[in-house]
C-alpha positions in Angstrom: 201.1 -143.4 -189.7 200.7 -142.3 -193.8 197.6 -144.1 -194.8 194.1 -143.9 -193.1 192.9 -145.7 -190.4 189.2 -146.4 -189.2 188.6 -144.5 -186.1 186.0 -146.5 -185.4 188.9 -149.5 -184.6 191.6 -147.2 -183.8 189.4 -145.0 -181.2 186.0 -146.0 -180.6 184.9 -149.9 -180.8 186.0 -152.6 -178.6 189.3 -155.2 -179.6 186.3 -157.7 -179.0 183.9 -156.5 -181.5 186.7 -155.1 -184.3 188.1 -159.2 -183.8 184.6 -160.5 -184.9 184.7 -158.6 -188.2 188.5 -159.1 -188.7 190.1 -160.7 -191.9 191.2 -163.5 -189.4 187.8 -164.3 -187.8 186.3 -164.1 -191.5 188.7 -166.0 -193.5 189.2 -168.7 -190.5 184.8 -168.9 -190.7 185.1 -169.6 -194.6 187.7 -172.9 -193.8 185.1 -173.6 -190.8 182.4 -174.0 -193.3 183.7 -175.6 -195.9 185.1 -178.1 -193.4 181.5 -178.2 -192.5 180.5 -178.8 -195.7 183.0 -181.7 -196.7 181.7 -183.5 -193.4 177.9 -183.0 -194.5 178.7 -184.1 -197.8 180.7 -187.2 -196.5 177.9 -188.2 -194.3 175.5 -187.8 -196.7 177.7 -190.5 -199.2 179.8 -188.3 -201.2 183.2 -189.8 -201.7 185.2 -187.3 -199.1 187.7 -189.5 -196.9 188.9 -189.0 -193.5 192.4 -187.9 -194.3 191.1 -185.0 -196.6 188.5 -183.3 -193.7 192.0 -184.2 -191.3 194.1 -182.0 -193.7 191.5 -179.4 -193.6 191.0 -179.0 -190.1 194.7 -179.4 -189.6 195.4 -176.1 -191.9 191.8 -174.1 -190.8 193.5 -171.6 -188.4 197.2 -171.3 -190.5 195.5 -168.8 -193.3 197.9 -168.0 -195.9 196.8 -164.4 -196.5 199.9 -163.5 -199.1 199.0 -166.3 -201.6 195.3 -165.4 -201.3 196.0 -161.8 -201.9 198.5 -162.7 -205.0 195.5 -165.1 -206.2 193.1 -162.4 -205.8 195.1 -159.9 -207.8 195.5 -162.6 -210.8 191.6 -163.8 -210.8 189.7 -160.6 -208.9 187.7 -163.1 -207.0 188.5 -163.3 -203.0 186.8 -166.4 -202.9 188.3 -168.4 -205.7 192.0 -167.0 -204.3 191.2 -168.0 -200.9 189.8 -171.8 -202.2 192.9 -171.8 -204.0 195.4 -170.8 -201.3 193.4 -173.4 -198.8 194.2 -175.7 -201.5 198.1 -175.0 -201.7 198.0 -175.7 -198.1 195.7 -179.1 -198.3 197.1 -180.9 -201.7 195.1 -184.1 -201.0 191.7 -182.3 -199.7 192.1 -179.7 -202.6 189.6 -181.6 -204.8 186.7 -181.1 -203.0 187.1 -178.1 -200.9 183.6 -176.0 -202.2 182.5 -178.4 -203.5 178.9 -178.1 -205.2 178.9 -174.5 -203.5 178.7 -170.7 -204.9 180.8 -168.0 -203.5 177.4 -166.8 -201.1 178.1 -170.4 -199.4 181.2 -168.9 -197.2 180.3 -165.0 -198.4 176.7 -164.9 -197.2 176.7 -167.8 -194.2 179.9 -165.5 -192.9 178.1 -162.2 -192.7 175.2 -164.2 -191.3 177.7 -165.5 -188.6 179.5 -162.6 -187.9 176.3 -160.3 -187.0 175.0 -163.3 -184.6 178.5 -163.1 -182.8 178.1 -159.0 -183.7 174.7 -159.2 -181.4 175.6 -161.2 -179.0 178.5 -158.7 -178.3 175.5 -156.0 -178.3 173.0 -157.9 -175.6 176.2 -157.9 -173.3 176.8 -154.5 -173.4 173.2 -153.5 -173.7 172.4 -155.6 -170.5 174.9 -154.0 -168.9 173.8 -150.8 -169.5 170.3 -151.3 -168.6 171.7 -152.9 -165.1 173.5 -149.7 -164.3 170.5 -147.3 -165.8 167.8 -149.6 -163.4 170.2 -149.3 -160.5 170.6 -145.2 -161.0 166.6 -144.7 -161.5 166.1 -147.0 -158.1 168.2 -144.6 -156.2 166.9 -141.5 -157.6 163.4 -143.1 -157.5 162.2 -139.9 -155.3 164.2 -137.3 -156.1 161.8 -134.2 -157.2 163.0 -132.5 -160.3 162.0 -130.0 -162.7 160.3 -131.1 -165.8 160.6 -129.8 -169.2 158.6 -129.5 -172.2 159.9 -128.1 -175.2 162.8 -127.3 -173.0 160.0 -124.7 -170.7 159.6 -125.7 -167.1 156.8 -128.0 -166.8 155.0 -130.1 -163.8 158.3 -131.6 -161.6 159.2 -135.5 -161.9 161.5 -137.0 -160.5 165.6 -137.7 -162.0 164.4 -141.8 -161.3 161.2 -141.6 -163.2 163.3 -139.5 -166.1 165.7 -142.6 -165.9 163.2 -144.5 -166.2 162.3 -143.1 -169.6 165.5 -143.8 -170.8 165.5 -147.4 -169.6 162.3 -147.9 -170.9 163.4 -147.1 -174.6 166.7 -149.3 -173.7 164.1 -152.4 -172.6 162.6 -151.8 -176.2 166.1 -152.4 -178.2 166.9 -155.4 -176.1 163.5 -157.0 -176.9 163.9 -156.2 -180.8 167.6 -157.6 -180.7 166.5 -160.6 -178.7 164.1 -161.5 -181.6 166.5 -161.0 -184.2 169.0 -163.0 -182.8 166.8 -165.8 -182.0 164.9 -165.7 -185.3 168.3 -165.3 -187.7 168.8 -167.8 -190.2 171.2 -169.6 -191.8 171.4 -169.4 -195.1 172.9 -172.9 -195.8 174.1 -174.6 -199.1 172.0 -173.3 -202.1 174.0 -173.2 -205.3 174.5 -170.7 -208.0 171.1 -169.5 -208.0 169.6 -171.3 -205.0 167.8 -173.9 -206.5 170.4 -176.5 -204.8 170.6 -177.7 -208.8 174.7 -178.5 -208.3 173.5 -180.3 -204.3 170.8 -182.5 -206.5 174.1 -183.5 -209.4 176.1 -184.7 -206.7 173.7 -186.4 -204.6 172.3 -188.1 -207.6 168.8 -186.4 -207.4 168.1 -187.4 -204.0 166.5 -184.3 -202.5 165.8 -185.5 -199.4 170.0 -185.4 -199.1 169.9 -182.4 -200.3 167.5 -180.8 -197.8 169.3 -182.6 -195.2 172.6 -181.5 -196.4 171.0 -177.8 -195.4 170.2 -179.1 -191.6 173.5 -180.7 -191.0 175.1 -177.8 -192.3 173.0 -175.4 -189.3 173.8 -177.8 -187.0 177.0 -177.7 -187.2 177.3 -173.9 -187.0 174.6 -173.4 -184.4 171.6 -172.1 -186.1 168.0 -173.0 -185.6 166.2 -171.6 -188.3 166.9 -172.1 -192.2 166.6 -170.1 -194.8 163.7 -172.1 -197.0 164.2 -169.8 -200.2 167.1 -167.9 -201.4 168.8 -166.8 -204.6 172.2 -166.6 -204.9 172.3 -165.0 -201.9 170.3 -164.4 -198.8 167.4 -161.6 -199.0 169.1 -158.3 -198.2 166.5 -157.6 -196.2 167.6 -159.9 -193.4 170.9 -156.8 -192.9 168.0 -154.0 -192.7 165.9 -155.1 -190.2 169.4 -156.1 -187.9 170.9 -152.6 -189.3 167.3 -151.6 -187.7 167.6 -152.9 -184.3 171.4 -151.1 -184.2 170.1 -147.5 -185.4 167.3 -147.9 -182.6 169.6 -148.5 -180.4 171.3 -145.3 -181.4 168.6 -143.4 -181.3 167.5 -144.7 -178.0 171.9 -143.6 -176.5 171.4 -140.0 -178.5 168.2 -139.1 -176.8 169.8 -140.2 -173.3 173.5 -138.5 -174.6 171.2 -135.2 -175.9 169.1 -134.9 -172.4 172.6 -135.4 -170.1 174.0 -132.5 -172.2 171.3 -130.1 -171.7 171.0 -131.3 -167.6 174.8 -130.1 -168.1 174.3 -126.8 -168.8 172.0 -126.5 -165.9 174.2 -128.3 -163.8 172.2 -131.1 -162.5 173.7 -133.9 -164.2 177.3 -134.4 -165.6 178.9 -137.1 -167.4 182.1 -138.7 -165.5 185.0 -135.8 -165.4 188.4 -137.2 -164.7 191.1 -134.9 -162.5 193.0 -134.0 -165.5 190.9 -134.2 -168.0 190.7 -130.7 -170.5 187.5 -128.8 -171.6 188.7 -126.4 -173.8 192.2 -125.8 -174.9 191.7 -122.5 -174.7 188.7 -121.8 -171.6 190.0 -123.7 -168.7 187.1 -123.8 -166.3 185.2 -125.5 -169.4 183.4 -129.2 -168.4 181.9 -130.1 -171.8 180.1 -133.0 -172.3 182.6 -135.0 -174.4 181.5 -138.6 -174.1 177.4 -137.4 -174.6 178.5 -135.4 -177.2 180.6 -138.7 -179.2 177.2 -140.7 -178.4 175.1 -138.3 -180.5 177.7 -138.1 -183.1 178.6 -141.9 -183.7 174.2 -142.5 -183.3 173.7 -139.8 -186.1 176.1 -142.3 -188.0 175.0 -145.2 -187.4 171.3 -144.2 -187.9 172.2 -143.3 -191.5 173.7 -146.3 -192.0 170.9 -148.0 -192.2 169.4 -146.6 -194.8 172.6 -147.8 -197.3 171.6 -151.2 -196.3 167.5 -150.2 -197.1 168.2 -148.7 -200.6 170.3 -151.6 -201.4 167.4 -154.0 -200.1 165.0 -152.2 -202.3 167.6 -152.5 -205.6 168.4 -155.9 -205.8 168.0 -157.7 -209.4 166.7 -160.9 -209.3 168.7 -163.8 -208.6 171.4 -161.5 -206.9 173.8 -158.3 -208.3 177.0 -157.3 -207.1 176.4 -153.7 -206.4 175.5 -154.7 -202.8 178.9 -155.7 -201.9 181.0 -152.6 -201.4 178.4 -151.0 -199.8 177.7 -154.4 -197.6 181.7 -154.4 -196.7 181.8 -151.6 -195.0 178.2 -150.5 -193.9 178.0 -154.0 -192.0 181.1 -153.9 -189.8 180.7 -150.0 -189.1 177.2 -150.4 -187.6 178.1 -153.0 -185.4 181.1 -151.1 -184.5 179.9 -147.9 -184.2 177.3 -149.6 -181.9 179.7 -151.3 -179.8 181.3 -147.5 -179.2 178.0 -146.1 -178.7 177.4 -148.6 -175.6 180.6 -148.5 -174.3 180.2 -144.5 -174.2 176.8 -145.0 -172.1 178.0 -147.9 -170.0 180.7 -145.3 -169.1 178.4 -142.5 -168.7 175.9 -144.2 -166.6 178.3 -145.4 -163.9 179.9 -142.4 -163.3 177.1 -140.1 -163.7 177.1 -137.4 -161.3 174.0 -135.7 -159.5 173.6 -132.8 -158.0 170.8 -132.5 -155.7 171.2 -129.0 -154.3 171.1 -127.2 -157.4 168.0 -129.6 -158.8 166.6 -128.4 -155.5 167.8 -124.9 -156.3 166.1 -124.6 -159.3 162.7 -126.2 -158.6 162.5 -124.0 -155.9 162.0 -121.3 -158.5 159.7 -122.6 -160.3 157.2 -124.5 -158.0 155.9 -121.2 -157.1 153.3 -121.1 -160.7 152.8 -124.6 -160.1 151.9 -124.9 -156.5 148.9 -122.1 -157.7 146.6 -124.9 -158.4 146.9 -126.7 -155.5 146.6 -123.2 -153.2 143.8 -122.3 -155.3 141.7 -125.4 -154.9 142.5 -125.2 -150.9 141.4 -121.6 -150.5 138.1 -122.7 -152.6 138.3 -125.5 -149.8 137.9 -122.5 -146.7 135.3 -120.3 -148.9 136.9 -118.7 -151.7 134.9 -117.8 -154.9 137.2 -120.1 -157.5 136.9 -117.3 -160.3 137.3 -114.9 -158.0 140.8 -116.2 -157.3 141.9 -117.5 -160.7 142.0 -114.1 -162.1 144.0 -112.9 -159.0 146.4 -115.7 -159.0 147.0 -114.9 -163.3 147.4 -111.2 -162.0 149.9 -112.1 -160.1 151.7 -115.1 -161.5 151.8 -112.1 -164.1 153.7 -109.8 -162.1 156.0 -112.3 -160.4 157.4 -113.6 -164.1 158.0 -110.2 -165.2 160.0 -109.5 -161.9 161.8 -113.0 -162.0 162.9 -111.6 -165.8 163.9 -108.7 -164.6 166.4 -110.3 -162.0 164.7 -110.2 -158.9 163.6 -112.6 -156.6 160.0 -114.5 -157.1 157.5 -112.6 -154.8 154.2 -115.1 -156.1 153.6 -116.8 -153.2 154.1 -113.7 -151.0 151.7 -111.6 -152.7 148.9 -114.7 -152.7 149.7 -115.2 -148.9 149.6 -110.8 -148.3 146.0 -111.6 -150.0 142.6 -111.5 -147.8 140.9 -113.8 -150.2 142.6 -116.3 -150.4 142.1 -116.5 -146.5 145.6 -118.4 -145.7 149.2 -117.2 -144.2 152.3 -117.4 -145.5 153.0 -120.8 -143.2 149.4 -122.2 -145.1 151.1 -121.9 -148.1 154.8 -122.9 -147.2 153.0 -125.9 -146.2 151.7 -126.5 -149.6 155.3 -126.2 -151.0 156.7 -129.3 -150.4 158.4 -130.7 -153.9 157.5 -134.0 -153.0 153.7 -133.3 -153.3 154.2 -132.2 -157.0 155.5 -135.5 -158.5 152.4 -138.0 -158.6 153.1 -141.1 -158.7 156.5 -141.0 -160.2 158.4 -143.1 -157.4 155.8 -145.7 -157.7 156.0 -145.9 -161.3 159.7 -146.5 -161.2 159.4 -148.9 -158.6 156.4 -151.0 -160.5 158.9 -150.2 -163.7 161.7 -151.8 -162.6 160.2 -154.8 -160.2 157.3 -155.4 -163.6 159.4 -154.9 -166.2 163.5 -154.8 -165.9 164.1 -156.9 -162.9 162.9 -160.3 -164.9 165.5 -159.4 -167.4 168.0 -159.1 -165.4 167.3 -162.4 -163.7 166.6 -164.3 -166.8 170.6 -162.7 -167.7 172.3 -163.1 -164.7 174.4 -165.4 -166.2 175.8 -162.9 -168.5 179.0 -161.1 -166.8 178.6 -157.3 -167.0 181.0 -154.8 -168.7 183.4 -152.7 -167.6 183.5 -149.9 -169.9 186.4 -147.9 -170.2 186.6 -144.5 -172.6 190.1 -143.9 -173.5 190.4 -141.0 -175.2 
């Protein structure tokens, strides 16, 4: 345990999303496509035999990492080392392994790969979130609740229709990633700069080979679309806008993560508590929100990383430059990981989130007081009261009921209204008015319409997709 290790693979990400951006998954997708390619080519009538695409896929998953790195260190080129120690292993295929290609062939077609598999791995987990989210708003559909703005009570809602809110923002991400995924293209096979120059050499100057060399080639890997024009490499503004869909997503888990913290504190909400989990190593009664608390900090990462892969969008020379490519190595892989973590986290979160109804009750009770004023004011307009008249009374006394609630002491608003001649009404008139469930609008019906409208068809058109079980452990 001397040298560093990644927390986000040692603590955080999934085994199934750190495998997808592995050494083994990428170096075993370079030999898948220059297999690919030597099949392409052969079909299209370059002079590739049987026996040599045989020897290929016969060696594709037996990677000889030490002669690649010893390569490497001789030429400083992981793609020439790695063409080279594929050839040690394939003598007779050796000849035509890359052939025609540039190193963005296996580089850029790889990344491409690895952040379809990368969102795929994402729509699962979001799913799954958004199944567990819909099924928590449906049951809390009608549960009144204090609402805040700028953290001040504020008209009640309901903990379903705040849900809701968070689903809602959830429903976006999954759209956005949906379109990426089914829009991303393949880069294909387009030479040193991408003008397919070396493709139209060995095909003789038939460019109707070549552009069906590119169509094979996405076949073979499963894409749909292809990219039309590149340069040496793929437009680095393909990474941003998938690096954009991650970071909302993270913004979308640290507004849900942020909220659960501060319901914490009021004790309404909590985040899943195990029996021997500690709080503090040194408070013992402590119950701090560590899992909503990781959420913010791995989203506040993850939304910065995308703006590495925006500045190195915007400074790109030409045909392609090479300063993308630390930058790409690392910012790529942490995104998707730190995403992976980020739903894992919620997915956890959500399906043990614990609510406490007797203290939202508690404290709504001490509030709905100031709101219910409208509503008494407009029904003692309703049995003859002067409406000015009584709005300067009520502010007189919502006035002196604050001040006493500051002070300690118990709300006295509704007792002084009901103590009051002009409002003609008794202190059962306005207990009547009090009900919690009269304050919320329309909120349960919104949920309701929210989820049967908008998540339910989702969720249908997925139910093929197995949900996650998410488990946090440390």
């Amino acid at each position: 345990m001397n040298e560093y290790r990644n927390p986000l693979i040692e603590r955080y990400a999934s085994k199934e999303m750190s495998y997808i951006f592995s050494p083994e998954f990428k170096f075993r997708t370079w030999r898948r496509l220059w297999i690919a390619l030597a099949k392409a080519e052969k079909e299209l009538g370059v002079n590739i035999t049987d026996e040599q695409i045989r020897e290929l896929e016969s060696k594709k998953d037996e990677i000889n990492f030490e002669t690649a790195w010893e390569r490497e260190k001789e030429v400083r080129h992981d793609v020439v080392a790695h063409i080279y120690a594929y050839g040690v292993q394939c003598p007779k295929a050796r000849p035509i392994i890359h052939l025609g290609a540039t190193s963005a062939f296996v580089g850029d077609n790889t990344d491409l790969i690895q952040m379809r598999e990368g969102m795929r791995r994402i729509r699962t987990l979001l799913l799954s979130v958004i199944r567990k989210l819909a099924s928590f708003a449906g049951e809390h559909a009608s549960l009144p609740t204090l609402g805040f703005t700028h953290f001040q009570p504020a008209q009640p809602t309901t903990v379903g229709k705040r849900a809701s809110m968070w689903l809602q923002d959830l429903i976006s991400d999954y759209r956005d990633l949906v379109w990426r995924l089914r829009t991303l293209p393949f880069r294909g096979a387009k030479g040193a700069t991408g003008t397919q120059a070396s493709f139209m050499r060995i095909f003789d100057g038939d460019k109707q080979k070549v552009g069906r060399l590119d169509e094979l080639l996405a076949k073979e890997i499963g894409f749909e679309p292809v990219l039309p024009v590149t340069g040496q490499t793929y437009s680095r503004k393909i990474d941003c806008r998938i690096l954009d869909v991650l970071s909302g997503i993270a913004q979308s888990a640290s507004k849900f993560a942020t909220d659960v913290r501060l319901l914490s504190n009021l004790r309404e909400i909590e985040e899943p508590f195990e029996e021997k989990q500690v709080g503090s190593s040194s408070m013992a009664y402590k119950r701090n929100p560590m899992r909503c608390e990781r959420m913010t900090s791995l989203s506040r990462y993850l939304i910065h990383l995308s703006h590495v892969a925006q500045t190195t969008a915007a400074t790109q020379w030409l045909e392609r430059t090479l300063d993308d490519s630390a930058a790409r190595r690392m910012v790529i892989p942490e995104a998707f990981l730190s995403c992976d973590a980020i739903l894992t986290i919620y997915l956890n979160v959500v399906g043990g989130m614990r609510v406490y109804p007797a203290m939202i009750g508690k404290r709504l009770a001490s509030e709905l007081p100031f709101m219910a004023t409208e509503n008494i004011l407009m029904e003692a307009v309703k049995r003859g009261g002067d409406r000015q008249v009584l709005h300067e009374k009520i502010r007189e006394y919502a006035r002196q009921a604050a001040a006493e609630v500051k002070r300690g002491e118990e709300n006295r608003l509704l007792e002084m209204i009901a103590a009051d001649q002009s409002f003609k009404m008794t202190a059962d008139d306005v207990s009547r008015i009090m009900d919690p469930s009269e304050f919320v609008g329309r909120a349960p019906q919104q949920v309701e319409q929210f989820l049967k409208d908008v998540v339910d068809p989702i969720l249908e058109e997925n139910s093929g997709i197995a949900e996650v079980r998410a488990e946090v452990e440390v």
